[in-house]
N, CA and C of each residue as an Amber inpcrd file, in Angstrom:
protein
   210
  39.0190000  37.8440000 -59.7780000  38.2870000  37.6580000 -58.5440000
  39.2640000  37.8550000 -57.3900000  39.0510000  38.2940000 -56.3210000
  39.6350000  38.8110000 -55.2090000  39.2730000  38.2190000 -54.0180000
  39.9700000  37.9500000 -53.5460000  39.3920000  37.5370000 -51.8570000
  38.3140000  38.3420000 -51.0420000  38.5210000  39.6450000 -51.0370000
  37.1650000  40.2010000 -50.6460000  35.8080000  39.6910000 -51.2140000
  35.7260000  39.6950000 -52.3760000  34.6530000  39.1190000 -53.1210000
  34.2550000  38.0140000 -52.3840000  35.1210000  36.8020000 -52.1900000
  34.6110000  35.5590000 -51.7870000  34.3320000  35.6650000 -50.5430000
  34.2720000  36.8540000 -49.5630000  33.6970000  37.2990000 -48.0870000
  32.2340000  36.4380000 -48.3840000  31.7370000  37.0800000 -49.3580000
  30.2350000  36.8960000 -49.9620000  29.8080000  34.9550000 -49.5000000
  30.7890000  34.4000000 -49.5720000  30.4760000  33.1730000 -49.6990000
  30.8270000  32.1410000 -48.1620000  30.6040000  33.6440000 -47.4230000
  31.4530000  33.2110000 -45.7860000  30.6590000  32.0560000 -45.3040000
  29.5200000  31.2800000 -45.3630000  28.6150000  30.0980000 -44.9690000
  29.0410000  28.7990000 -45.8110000  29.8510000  28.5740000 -46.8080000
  30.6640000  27.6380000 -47.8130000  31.5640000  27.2200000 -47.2290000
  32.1120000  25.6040000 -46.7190000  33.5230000  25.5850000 -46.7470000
  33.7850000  25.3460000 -48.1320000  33.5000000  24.8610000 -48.9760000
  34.3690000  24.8720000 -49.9480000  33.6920000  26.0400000 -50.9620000
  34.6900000  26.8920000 -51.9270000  34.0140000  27.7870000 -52.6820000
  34.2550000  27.6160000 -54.2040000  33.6530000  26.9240000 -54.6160000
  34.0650000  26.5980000 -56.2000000  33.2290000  27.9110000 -57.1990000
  33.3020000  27.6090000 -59.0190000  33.0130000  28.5630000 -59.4660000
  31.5510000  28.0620000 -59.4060000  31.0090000  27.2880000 -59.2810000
  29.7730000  27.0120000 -59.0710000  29.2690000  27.9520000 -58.1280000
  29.5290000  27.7350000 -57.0580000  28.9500000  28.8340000 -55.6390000
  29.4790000  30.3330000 -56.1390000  30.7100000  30.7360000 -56.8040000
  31.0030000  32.3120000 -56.9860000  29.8640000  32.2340000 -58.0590000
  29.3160000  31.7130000 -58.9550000  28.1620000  32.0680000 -59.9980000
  26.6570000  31.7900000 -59.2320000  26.2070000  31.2930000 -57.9710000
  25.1130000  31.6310000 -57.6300000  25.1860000  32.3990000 -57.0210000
  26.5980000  33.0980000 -56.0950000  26.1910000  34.2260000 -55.5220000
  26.5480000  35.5710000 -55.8860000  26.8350000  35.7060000 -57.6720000
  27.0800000  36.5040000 -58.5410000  28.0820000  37.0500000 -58.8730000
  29.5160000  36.2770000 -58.3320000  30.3580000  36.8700000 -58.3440000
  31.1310000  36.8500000 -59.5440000  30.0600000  35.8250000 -60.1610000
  31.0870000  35.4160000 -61.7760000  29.6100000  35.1120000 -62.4730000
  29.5720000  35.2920000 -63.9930000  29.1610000  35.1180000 -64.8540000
  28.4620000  33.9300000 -65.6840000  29.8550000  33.3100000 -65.6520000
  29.9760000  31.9150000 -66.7150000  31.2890000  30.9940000 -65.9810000
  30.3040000  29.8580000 -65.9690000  30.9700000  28.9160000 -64.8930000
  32.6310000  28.2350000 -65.6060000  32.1890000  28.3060000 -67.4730000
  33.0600000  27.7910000 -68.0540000  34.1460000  28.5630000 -68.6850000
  34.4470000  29.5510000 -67.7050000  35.4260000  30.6530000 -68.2660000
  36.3680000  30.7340000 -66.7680000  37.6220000  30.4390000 -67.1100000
  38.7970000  30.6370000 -66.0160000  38.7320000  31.5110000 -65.3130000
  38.7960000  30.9240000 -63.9820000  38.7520000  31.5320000 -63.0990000
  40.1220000  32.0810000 -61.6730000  40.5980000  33.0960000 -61.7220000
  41.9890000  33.6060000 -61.3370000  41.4700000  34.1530000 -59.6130000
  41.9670000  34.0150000 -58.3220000  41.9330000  34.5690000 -57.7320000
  43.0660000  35.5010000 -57.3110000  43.0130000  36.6890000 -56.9140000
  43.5460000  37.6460000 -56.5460000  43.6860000  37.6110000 -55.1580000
  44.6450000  38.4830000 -54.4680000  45.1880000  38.4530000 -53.2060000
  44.2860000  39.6840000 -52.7660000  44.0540000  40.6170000 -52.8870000
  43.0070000  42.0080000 -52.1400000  41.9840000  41.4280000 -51.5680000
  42.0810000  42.3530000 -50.2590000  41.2110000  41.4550000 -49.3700000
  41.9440000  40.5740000 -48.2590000  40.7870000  40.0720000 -47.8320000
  40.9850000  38.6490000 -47.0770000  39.4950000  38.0750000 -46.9900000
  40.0000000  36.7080000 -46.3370000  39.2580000  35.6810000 -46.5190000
  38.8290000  35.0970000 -45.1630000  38.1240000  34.7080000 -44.5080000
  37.7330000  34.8080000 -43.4150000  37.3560000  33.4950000 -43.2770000
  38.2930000  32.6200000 -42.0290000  38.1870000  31.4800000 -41.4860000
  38.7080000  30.1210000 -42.7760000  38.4770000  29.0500000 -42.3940000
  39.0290000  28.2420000 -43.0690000  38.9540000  27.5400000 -44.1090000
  38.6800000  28.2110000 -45.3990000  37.8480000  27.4780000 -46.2700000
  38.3620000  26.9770000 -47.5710000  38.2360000  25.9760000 -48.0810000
  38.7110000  25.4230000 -49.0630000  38.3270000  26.2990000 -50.6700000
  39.3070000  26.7540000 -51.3590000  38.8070000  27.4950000 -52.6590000
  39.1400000  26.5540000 -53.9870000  38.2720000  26.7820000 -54.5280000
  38.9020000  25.7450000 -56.2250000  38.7350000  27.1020000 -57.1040000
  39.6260000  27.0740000 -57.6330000  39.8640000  27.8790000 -58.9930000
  41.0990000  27.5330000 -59.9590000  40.7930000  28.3150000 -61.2060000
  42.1170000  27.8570000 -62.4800000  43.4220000  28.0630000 -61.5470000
  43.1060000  29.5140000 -61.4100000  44.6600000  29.8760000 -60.8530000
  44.7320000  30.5750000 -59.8560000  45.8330000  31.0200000 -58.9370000
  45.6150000  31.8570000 -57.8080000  47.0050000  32.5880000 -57.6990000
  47.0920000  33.9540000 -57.2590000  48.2420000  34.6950000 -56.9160000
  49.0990000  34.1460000 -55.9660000  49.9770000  34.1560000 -55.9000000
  50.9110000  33.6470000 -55.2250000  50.4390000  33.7500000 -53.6870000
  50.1380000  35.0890000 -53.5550000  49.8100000  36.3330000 -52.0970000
  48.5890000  35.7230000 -51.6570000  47.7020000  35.1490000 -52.9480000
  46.1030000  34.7570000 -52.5990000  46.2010000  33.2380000 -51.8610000
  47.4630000  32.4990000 -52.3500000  47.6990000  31.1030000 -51.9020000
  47.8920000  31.3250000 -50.9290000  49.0110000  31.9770000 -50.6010000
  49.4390000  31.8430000 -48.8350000  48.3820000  32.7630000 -48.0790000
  47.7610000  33.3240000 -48.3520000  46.7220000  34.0960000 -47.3550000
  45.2580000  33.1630000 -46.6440000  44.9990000  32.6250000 -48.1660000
  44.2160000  31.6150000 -47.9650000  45.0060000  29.8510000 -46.8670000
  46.1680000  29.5820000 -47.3830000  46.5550000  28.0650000 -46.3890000
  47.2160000  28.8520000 -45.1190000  47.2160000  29.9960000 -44.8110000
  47.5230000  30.9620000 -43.4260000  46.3350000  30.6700000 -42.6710000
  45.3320000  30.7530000 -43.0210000  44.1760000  30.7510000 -42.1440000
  43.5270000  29.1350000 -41.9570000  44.5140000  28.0910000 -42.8090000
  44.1050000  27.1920000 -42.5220000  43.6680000  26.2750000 -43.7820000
  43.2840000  26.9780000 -44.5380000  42.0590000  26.7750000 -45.6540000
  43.0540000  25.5980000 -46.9100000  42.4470000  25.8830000 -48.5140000
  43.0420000  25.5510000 -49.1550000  42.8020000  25.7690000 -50.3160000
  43.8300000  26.1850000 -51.3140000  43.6190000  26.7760000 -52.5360000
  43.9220000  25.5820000 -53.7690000  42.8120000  25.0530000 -53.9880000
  42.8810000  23.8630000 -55.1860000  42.8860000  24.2900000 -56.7200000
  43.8930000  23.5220000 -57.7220000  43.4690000  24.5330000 -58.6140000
  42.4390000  23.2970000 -59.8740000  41.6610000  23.6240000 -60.0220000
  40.9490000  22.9770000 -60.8020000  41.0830000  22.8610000 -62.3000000
């Protein structure tokens, strides 16, 4: 999963895999979930996922936000 992707979820502050699976960006809620740095992420929003790119962490707490890992 990529930061562009989670554009999709720009009305969320927080974006868990719950919200990436109603707004189709994932499959199956109980399968790890990795974010990627491509892209960006727009305004300040809190993300939960397994894991995150190094590039995806700081892009995301740059704008404010926060990358939790669940």
């Amino acid at each position: 999963m990529d930061l562009a992707s989670l554009s999709k979820c720009k009305d969320r502050e927080v974006i868990s895999p719950l919200v990436m699976k109603e707004f189709g960006l994932i499959k199956k809620v109980d399968l790890p979930v990795k974010i990627l740095a491509d892209g960006e992420v727009s305004g300040s929003v809190t993300v939960q996922a397994n894991a995150f790119s190094k590039k995806a962490k700081e892009k995301i707490e740059t704008l404010g936000g926060k990358a939790e890992v669940i």
